[in-house]
py3Dmol code that shows the C-alpha trace and the ligand (Angstrom):
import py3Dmol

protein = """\
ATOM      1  CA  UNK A   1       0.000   0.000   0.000  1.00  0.00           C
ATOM      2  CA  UNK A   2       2.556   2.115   0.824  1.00  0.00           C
ATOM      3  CA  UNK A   3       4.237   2.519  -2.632  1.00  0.00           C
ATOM      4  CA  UNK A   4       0.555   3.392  -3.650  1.00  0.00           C
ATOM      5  CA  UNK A   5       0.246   6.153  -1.332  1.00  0.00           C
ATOM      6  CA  UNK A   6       3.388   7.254  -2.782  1.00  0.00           C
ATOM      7  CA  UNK A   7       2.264   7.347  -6.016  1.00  0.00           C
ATOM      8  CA  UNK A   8      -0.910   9.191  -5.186  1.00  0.00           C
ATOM      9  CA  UNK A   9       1.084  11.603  -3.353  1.00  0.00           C
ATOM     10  CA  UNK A  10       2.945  12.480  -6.680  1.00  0.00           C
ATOM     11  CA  UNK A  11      -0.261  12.414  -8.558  1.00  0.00           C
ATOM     12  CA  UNK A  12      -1.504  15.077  -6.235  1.00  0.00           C
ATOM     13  CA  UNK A  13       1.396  17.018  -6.553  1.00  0.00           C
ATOM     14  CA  UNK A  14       1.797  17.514 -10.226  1.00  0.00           C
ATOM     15  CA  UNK A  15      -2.140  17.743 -10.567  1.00  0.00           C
ATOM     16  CA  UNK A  16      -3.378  21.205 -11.789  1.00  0.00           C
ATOM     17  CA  UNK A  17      -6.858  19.892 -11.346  1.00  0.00           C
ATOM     18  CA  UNK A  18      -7.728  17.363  -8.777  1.00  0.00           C
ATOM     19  CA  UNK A  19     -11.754  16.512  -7.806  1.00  0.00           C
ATOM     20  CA  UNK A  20     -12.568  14.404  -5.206  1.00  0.00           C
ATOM     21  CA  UNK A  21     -15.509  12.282  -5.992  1.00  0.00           C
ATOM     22  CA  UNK A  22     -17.016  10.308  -2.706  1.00  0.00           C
ATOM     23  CA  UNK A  23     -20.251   8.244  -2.368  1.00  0.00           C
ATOM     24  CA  UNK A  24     -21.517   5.832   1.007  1.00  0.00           C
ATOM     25  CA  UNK A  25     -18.142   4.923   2.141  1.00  0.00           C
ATOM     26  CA  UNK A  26     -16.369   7.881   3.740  1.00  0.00           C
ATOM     27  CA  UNK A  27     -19.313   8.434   6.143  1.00  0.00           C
ATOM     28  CA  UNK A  28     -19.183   5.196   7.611  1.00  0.00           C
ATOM     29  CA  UNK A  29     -16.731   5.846  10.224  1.00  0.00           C
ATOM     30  CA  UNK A  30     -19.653   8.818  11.649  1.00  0.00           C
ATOM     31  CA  UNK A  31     -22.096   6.092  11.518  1.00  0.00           C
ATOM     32  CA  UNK A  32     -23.827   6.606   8.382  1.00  0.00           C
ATOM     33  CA  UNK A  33     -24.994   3.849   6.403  1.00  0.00           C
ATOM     34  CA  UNK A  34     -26.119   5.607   3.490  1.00  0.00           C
ATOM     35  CA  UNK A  35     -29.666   4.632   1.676  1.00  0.00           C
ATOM     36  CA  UNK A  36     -27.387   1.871  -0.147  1.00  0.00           C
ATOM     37  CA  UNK A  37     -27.269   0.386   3.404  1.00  0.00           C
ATOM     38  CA  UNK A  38     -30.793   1.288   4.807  1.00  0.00           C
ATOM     39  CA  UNK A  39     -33.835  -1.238   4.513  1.00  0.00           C
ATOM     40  CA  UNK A  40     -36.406   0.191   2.176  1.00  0.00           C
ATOM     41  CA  UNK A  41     -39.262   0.784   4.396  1.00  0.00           C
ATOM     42  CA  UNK A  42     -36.447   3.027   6.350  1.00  0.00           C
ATOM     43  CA  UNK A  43     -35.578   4.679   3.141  1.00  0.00           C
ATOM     44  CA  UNK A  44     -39.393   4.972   2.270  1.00  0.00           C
ATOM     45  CA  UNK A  45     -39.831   6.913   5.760  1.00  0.00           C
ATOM     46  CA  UNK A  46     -36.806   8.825   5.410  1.00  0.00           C
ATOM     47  CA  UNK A  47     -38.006  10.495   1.839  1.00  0.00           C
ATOM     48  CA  UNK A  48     -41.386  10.628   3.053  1.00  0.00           C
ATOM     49  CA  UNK A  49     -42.939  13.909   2.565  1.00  0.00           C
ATOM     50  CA  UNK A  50     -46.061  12.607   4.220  1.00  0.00           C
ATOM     51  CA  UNK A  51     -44.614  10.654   7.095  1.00  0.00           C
ATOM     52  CA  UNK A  52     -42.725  14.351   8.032  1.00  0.00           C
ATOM     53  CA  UNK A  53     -45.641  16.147   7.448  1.00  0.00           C
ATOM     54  CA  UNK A  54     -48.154  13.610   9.926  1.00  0.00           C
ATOM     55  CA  UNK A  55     -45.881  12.805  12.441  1.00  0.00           C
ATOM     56  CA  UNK A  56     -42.384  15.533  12.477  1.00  0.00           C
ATOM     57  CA  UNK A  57     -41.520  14.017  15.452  1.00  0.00           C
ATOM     58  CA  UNK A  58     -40.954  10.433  14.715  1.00  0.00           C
ATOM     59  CA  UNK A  59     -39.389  11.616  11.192  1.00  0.00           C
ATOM     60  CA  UNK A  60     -36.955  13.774  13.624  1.00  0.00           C
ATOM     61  CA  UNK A  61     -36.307  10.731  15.606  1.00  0.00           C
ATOM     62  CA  UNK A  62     -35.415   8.755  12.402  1.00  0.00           C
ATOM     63  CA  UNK A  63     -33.686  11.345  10.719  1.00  0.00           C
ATOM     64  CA  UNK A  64     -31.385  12.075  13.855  1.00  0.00           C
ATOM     65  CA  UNK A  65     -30.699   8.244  14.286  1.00  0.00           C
ATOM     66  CA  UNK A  66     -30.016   7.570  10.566  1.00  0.00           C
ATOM     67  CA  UNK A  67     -27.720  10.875   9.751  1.00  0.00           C
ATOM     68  CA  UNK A  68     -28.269  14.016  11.795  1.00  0.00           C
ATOM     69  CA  UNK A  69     -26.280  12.544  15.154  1.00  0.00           C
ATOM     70  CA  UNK A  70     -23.702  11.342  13.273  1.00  0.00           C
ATOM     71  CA  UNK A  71     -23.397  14.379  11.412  1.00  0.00           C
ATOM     72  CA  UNK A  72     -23.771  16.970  14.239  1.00  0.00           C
ATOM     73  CA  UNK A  73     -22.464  14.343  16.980  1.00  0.00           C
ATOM     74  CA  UNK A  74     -19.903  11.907  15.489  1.00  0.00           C
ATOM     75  CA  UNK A  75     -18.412  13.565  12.566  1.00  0.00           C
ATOM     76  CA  UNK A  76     -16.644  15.285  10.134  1.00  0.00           C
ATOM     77  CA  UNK A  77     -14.707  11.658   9.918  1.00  0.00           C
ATOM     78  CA  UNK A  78     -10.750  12.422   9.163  1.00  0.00           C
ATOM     79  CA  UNK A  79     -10.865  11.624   6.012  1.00  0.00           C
ATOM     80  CA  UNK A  80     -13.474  14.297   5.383  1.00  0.00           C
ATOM     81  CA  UNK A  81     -10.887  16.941   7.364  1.00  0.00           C
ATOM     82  CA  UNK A  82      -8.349  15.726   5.638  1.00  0.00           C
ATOM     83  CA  UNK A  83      -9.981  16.326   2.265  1.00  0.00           C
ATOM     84  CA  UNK A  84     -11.147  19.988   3.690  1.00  0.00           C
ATOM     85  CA  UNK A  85      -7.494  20.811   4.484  1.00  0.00           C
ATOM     86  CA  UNK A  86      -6.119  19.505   1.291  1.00  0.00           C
ATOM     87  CA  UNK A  87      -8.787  21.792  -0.106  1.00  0.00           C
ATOM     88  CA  UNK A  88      -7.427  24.739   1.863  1.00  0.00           C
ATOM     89  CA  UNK A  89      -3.552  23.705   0.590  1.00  0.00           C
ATOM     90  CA  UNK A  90      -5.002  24.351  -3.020  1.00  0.00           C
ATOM     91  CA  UNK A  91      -4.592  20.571  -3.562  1.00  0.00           C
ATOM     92  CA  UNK A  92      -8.265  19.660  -4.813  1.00  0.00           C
ATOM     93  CA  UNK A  93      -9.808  21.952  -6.713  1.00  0.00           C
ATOM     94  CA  UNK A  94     -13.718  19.984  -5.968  1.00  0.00           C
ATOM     95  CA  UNK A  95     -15.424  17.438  -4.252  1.00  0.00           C
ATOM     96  CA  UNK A  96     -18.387  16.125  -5.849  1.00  0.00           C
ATOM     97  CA  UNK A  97     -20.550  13.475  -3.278  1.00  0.00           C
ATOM     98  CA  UNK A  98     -23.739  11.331  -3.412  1.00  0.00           C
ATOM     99  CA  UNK A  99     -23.493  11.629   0.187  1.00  0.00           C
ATOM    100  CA  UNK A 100     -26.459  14.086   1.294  1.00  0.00           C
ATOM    101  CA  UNK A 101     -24.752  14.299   5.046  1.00  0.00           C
ATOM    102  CA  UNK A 102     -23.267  17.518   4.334  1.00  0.00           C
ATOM    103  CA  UNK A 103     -20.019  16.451   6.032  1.00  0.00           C
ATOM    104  CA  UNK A 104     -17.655  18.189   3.653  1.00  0.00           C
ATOM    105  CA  UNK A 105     -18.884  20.957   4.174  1.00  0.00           C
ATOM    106  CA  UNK A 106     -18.926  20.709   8.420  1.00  0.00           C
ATOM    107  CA  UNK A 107     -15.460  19.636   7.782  1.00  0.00           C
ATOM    108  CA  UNK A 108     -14.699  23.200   6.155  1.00  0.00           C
ATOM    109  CA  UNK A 109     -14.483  21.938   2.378  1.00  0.00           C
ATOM    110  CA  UNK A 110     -15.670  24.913  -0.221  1.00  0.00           C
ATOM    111  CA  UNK A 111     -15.974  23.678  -3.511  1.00  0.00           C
ATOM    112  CA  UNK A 112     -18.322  20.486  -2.977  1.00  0.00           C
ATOM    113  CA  UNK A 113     -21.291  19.508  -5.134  1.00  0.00           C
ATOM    114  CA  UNK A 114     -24.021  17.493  -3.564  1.00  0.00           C
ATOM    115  CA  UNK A 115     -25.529  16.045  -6.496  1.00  0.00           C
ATOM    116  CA  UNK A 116     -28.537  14.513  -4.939  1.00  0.00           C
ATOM    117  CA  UNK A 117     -28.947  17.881  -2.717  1.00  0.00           C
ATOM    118  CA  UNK A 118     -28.522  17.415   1.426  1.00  0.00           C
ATOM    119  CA  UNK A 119     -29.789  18.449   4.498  1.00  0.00           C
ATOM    120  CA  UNK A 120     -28.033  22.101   3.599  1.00  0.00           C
ATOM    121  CA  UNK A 121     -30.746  22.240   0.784  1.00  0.00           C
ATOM    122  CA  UNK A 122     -34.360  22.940   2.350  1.00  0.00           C
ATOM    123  CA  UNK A 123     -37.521  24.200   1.460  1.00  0.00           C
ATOM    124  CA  UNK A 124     -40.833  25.095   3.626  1.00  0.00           C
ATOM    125  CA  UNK A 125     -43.782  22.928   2.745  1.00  0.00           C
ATOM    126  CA  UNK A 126     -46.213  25.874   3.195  1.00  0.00           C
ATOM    127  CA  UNK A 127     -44.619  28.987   1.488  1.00  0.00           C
ATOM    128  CA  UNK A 128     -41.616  27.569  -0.491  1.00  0.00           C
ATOM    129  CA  UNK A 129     -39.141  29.346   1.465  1.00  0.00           C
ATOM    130  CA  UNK A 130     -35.759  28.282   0.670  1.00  0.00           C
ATOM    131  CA  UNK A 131     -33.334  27.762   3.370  1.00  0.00           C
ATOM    132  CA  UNK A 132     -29.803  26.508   2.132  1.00  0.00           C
ATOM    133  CA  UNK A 133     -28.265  25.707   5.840  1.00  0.00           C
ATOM    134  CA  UNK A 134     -28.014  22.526   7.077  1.00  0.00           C
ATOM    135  CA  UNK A 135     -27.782  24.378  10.874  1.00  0.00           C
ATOM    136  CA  UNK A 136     -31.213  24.371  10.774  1.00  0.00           C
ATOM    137  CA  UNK A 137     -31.466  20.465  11.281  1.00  0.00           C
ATOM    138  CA  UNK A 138     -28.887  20.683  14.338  1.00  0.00           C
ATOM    139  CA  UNK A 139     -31.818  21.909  16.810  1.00  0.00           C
ATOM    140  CA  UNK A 140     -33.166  18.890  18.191  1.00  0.00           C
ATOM    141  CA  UNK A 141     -36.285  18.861  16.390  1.00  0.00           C
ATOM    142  CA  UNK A 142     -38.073  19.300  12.766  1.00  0.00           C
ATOM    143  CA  UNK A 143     -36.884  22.898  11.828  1.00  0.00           C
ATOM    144  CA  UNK A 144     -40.035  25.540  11.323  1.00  0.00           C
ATOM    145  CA  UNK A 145     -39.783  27.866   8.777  1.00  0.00           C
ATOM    146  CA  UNK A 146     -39.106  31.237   9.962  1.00  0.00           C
ATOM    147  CA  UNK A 147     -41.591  33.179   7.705  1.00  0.00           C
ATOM    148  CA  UNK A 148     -44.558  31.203   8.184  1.00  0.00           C
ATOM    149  CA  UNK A 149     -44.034  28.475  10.049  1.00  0.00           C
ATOM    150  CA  UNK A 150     -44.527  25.307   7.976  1.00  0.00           C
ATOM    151  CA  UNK A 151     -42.332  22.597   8.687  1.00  0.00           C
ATOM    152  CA  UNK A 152     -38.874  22.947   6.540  1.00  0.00           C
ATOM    153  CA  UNK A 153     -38.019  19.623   4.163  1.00  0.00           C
ATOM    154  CA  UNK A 154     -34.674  18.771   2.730  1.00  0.00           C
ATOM    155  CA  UNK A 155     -33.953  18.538  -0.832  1.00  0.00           C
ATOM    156  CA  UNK A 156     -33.974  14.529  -0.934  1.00  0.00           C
ATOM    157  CA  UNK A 157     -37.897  14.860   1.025  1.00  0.00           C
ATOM    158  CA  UNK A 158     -39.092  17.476  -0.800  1.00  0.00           C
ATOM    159  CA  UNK A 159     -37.559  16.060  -4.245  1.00  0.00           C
ATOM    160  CA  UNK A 160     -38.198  11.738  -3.456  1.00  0.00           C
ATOM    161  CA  UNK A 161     -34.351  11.702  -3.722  1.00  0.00           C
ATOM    162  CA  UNK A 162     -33.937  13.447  -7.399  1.00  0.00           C
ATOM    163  CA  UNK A 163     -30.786  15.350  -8.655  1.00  0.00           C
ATOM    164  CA  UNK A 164     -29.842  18.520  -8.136  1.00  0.00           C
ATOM    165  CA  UNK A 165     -29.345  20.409 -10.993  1.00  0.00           C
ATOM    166  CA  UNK A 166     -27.458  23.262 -10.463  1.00  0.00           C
ATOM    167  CA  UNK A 167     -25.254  20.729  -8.277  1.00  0.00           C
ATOM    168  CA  UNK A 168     -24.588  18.764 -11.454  1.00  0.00           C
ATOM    169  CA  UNK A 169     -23.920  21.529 -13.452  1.00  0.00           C
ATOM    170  CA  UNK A 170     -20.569  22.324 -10.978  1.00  0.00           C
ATOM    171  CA  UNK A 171     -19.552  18.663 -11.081  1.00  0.00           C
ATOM    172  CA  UNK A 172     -19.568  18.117 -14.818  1.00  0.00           C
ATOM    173  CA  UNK A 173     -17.720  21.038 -15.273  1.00  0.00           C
ATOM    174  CA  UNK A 174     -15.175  20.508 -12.593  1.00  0.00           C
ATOM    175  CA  UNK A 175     -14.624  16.487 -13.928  1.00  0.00           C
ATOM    176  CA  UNK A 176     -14.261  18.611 -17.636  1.00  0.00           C
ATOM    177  CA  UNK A 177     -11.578  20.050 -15.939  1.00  0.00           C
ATOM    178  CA  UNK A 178      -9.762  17.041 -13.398  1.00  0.00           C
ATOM    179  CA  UNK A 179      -5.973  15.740 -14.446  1.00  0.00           C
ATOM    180  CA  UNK A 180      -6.898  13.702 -11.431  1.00  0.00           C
ATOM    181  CA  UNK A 181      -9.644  12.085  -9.938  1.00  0.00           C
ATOM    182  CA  UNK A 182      -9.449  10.515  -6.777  1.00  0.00           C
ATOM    183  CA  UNK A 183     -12.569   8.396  -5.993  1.00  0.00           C
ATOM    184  CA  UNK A 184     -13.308   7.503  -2.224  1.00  0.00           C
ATOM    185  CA  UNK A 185     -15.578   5.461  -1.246  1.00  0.00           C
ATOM    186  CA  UNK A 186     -18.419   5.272  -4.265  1.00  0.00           C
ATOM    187  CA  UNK A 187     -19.410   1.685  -5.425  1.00  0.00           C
ATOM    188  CA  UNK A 188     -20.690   2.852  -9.204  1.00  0.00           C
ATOM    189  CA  UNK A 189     -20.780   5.977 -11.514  1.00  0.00           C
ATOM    190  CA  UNK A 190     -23.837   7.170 -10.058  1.00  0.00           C
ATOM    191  CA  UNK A 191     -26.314   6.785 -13.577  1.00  0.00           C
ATOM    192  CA  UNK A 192     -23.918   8.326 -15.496  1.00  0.00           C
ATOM    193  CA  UNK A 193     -24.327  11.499 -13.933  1.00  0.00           C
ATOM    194  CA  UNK A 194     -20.808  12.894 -14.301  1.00  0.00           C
ATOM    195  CA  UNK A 195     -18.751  10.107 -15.080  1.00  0.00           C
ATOM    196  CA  UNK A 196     -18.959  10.527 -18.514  1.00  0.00           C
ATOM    197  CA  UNK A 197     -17.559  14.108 -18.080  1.00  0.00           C
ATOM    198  CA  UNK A 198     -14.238  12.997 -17.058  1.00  0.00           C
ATOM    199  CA  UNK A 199     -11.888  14.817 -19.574  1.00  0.00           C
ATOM    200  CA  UNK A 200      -9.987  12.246 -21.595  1.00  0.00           C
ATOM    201  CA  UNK A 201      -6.423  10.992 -20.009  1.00  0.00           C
ATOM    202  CA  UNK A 202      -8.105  12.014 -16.445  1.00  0.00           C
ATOM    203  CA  UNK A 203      -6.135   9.970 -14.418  1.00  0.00           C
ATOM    204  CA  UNK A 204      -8.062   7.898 -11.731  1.00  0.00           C
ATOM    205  CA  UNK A 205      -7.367   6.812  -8.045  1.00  0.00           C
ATOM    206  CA  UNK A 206      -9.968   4.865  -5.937  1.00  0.00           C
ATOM    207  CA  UNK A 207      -9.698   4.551  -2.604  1.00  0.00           C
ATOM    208  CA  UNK A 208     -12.088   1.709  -1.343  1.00  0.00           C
ATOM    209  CA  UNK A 209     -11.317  -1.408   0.443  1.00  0.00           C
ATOM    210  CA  UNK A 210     -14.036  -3.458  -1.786  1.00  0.00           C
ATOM    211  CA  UNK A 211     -14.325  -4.235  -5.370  1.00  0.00           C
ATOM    212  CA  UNK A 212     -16.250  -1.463  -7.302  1.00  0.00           C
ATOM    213  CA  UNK A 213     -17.638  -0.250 -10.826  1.00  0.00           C
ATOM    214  CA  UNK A 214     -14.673   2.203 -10.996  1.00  0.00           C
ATOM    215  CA  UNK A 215     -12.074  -1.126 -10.523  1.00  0.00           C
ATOM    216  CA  UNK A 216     -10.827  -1.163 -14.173  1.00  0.00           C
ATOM    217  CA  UNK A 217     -10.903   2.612 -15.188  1.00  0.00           C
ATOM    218  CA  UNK A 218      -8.725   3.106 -12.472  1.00  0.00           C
ATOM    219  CA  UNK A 219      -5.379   3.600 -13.256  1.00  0.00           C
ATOM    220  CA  UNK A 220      -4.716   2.943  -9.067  1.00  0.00           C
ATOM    221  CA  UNK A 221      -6.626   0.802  -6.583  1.00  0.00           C
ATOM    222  CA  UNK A 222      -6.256   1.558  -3.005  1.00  0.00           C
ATOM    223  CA  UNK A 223      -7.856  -1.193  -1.201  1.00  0.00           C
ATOM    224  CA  UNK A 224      -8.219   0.345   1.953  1.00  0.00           C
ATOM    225  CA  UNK A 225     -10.694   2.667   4.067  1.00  0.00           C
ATOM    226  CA  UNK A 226     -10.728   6.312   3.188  1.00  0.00           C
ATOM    227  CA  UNK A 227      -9.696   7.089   6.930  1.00  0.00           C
ATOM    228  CA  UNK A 228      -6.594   4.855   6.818  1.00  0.00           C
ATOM    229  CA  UNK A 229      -5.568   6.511   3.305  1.00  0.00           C
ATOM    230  CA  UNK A 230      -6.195   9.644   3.783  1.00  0.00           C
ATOM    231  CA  UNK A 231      -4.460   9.941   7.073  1.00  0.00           C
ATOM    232  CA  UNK A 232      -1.031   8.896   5.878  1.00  0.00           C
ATOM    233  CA  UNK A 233      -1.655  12.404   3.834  1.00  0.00           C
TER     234      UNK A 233
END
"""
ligand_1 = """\
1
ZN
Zn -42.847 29.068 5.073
"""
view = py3Dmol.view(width=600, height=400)
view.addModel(protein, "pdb")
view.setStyle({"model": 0}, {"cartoon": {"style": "trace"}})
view.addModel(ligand_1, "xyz")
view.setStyle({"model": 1}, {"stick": {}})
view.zoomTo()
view.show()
């Protein structure tokens, strides 16, 4: 691994362009299984416009067990403050995620585009005020809206878990733009979404410990956990 790491390192250093792209796997160490890891009546609860709208409470209960104590209690993991620093260092450029935990950005990370939204993406059922703060969902209950209200949904509630356009946008033109990809954590290409706007000769680093989509278009295979790779940074 270690002659990997080394390699990476170089990668990263000669990089003009670097995006980070990281799906289920980096926010396992806060606890987060991700809806890849959920049952699907939680997932059907989670998304549930009508199960927050009935019964907030229980829908706070599930949403704090399922992502908002591990975000607001258990993480940033190091990996993610690790990726924010290397951020800061001018060393990645972007960070695109399917991860709607918003932990890149409590980590400190800029430049990140949550394709599938996050709990920093909210609307109010009533009026349609937007709210784009995931603070709001650190308060130990449903957040209200502060115009009217009306109980505030995230972007994966309010949208049954749909993409987030102006999200995409950023993250097709930042993977137009990569010399170097380094992908952490994310089992497949996501639909397509940006993979197919990796520029040509983009070269590609995954960081996972199991056996993924990504495996052959990688030109390096770190089989370990983003924590343990990241760290040696
Ligand atoms: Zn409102």
């Amino acid at each position: 691994m270690d002659e990997k790491i080394l390699t990476m390192k170089k990668l990263l250093d000669t990089s003009h362009f670097t995006i980070a792209i990281t799906g289920a796997g980096i926010s396992v160490p806060a606890g987060i299984m991700g809806f890849a890891g959920m049952n699907f009546p939680v997932v059907m609860q989670m998304t549930s416009m009508t199960v927050l709208k009935r019964t907030p409470e229980h829908y706070y209960k599930m949403a704090r067990k399922a992502f908002l104590g591990p975000m607001f209690e258990n993480g940033p993991t190091l990996a993610h403050r690790k990726l924010a620093e290397l951020g800061k260092q001018g060393l990645i450029q972007g960070i695109i995620t399917t991860n709607i935990d918003c932990l890149h950005t409590l980590a400190g990370s800029r430049n990140v585009a949550e394709i599938q939204g996050s709990f920093g993406v909210n609307k109010c059922l009533s009026c349609g005020k937007h709210c784009d703060d995931v603070q709001i969902w650190n308060q130990g209950k449903c957040p209200r809206c502060p115009d009217c209200g009306g109980l505030m949904a995230a972007f994966p509630v309010y949208e049954h878990i749909g993409l987030l356009d102006r999200e995409v946008e950023k993250a097709r033109s930042w993977a137009a733009y990569a010399d170097v990809a380094l992908i952490i954590g994310a089992e497949g290409s996501y639909g397509q979404v940006y993979y197919p706007y990796l520029r040509r000769g983009t070269k590609i680093v995954q960081i996972n410990p199991k056996n993924t989509q990504f495996d052959n278009m990688a030109m390096l295979n770190i089989r370990a956990t983003a924590d343990e790779v990241l760290e040696t940074l």
